[in-house]
MARLO-510043 format. One record per residue (C-alpha): x, y, z; residue in three letters; chain. Coordinates in nm, 4 decimals, decimal comma, padded with zeros to 6 digits, always signed. Layout:
BEGIN
MIBA|u|v|w|type|mol
MIBA|X|Y|Z|ALA|A
...
//
This chain:
BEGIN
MIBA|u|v|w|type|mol
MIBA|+10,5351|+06,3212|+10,7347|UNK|A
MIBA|+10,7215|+06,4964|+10,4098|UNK|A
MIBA|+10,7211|+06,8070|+10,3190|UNK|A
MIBA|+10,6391|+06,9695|+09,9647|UNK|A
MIBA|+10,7420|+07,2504|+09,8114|UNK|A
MIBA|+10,6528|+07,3459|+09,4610|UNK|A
MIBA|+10,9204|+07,4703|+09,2527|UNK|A
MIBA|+10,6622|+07,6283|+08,9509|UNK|A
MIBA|+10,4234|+07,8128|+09,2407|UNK|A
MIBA|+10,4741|+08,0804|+09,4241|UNK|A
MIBA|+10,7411|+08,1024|+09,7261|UNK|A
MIBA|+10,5730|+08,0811|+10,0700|UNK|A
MIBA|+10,5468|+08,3911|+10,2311|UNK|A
MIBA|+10,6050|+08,2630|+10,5803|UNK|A
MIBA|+10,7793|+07,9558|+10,7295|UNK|A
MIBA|+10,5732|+07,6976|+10,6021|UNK|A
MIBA|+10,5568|+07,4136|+10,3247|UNK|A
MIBA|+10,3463|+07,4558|+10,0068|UNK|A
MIBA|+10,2393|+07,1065|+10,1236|UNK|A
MIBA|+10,2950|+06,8537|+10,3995|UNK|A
MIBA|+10,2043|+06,4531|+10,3203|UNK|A
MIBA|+10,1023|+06,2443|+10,5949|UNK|A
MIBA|+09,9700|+05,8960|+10,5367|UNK|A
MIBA|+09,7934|+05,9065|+10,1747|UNK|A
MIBA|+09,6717|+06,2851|+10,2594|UNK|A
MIBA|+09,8355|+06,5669|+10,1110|UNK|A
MIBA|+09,7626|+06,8982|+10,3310|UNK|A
MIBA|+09,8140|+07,2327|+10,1214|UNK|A
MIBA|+09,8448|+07,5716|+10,2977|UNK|A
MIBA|+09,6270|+07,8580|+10,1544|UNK|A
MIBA|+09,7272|+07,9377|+09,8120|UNK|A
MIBA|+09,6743|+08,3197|+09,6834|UNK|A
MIBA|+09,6572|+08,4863|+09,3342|UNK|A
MIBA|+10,0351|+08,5567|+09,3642|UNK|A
MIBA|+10,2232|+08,5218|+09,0275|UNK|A
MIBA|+10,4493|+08,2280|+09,0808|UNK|A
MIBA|+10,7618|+08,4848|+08,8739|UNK|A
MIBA|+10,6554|+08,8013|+09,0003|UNK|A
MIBA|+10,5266|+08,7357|+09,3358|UNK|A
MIBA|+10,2317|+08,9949|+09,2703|UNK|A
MIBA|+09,8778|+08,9671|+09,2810|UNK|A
MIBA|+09,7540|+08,8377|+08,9464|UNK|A
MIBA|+09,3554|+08,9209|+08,8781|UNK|A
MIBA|+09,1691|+09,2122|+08,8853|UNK|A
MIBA|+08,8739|+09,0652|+09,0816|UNK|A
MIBA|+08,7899|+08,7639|+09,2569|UNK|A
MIBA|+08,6888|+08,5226|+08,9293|UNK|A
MIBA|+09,0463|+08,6024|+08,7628|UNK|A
MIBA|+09,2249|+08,6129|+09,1157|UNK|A
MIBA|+09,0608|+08,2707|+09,2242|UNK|A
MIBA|+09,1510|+08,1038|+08,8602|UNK|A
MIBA|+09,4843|+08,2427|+08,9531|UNK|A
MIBA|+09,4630|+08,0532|+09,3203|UNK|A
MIBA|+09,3683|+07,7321|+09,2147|UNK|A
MIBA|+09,6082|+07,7351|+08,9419|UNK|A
MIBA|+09,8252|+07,7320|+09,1957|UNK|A
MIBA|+09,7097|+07,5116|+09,4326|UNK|A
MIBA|+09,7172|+07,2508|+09,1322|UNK|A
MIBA|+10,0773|+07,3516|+09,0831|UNK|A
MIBA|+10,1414|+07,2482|+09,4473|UNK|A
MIBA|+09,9416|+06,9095|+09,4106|UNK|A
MIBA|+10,1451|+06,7916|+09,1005|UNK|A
MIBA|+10,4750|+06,8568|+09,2802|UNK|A
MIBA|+10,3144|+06,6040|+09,5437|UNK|A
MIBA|+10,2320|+06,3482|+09,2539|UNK|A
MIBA|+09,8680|+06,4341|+09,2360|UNK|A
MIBA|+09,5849|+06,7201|+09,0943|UNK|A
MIBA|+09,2621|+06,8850|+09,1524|UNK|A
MIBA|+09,0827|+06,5494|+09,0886|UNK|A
MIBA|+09,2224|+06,4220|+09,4503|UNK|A
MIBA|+09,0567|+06,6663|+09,6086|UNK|A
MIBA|+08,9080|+06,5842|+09,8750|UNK|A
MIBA|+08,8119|+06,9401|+10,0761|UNK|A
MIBA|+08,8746|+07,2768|+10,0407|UNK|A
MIBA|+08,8243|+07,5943|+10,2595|UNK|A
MIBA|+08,7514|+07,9224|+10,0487|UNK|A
MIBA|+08,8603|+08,2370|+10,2757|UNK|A
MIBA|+08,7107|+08,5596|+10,0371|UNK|A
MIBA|+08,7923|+08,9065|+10,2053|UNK|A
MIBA|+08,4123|+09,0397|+10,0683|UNK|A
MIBA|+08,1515|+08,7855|+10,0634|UNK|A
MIBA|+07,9698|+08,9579|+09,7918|UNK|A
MIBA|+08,2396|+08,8180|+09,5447|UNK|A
MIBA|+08,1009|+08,4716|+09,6849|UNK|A
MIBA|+07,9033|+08,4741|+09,3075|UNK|A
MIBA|+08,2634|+08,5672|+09,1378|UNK|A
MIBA|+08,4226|+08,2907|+09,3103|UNK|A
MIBA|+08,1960|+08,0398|+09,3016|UNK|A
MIBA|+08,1366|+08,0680|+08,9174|UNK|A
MIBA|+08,5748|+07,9969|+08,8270|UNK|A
MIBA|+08,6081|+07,7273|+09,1141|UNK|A
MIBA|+08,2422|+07,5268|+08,9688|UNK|A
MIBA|+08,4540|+07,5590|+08,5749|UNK|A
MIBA|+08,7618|+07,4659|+08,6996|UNK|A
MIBA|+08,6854|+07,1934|+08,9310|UNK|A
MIBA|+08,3947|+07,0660|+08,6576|UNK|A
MIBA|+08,2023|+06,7279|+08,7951|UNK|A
MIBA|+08,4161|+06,6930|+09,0842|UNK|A
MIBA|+08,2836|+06,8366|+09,3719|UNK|A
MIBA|+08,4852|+06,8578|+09,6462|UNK|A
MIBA|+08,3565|+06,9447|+09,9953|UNK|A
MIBA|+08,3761|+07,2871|+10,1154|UNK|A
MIBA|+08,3933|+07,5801|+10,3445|UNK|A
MIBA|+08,3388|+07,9263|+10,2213|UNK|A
MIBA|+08,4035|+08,2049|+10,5111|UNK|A
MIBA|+08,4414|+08,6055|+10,4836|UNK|A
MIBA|+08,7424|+08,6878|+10,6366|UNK|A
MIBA|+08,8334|+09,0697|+10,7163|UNK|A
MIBA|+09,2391|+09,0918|+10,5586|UNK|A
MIBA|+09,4031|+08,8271|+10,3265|UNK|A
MIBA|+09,7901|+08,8304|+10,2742|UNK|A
MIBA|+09,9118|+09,1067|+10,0210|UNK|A
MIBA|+09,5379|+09,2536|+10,0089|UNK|A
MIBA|+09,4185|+08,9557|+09,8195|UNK|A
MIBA|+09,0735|+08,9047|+09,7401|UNK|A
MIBA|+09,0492|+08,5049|+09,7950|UNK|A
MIBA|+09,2980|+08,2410|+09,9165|UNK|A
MIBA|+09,1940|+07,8666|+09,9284|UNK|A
MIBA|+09,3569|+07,5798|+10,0977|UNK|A
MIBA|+09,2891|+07,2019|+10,0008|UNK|A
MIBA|+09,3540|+06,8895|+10,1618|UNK|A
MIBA|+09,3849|+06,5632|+09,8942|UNK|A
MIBA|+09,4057|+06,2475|+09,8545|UNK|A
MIBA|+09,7347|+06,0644|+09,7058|UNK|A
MIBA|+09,5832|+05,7590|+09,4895|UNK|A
MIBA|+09,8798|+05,5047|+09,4558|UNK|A
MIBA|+09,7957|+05,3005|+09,1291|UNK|A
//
């Protein structure tokens, strides 16, 4: 097992690891619109904070030598389901023709009031 931490996204709020690698998996914790310099919540609503999220959850993914195109899964936590529309709209551009599997759940509080926070798990493809 090997930890990851991502020098470009934000600092972990907690005692965790951006990332932990086991095997040819890469597990990252939930990622949320913080401003990797500032540390504040970047996006006004939940299409510019989740852009902001997965931004940063590809940050994490190329400090463990791989991006959004190794995803395998990822779990969507939204504190108001009716930005479900919001959300879905910047993860279906950013992610394109890849189409990870995924869980989408309403959640009642999110760190730092966020309005989304996603967590991924990938796969590490060795060439």
């Amino acid at each position: 097992m090997k930890k990851i931490y991502a020098e470009q996204a934000p600092k972990a709020i907690g005692p965790y690891a951006h990332a932990i690698q086991s095997g040819n998996l890469i597990f990252c914790s939930g990622q949320t619109p913080l401003h990797p310099d500032t540390m504040l919540i970047e996006g006004r609503d939940a299409s510019e904070q989740t852009l902001r999220v997965l931004n940063n959850l590809e940050t994490v993914l190329k400090a463990a030598g791989c991006d959004r195109t190794h995803i395998v899964k990822t779990s969507v936590f939204l504190k108001n389901f009716a930005d479900f529309e919001l959300m879905n709209k910047t993860y279906e551009a950013f992610f394109g023709e890849h189409k990870p599997a995924r869980t989408t759940v309403e959640v009642s509080r999110l760190p730092k009031e966020a309005l989304v926070e996603i967590e991924c798990v990938a796969e590490l493809v060795k060439s």
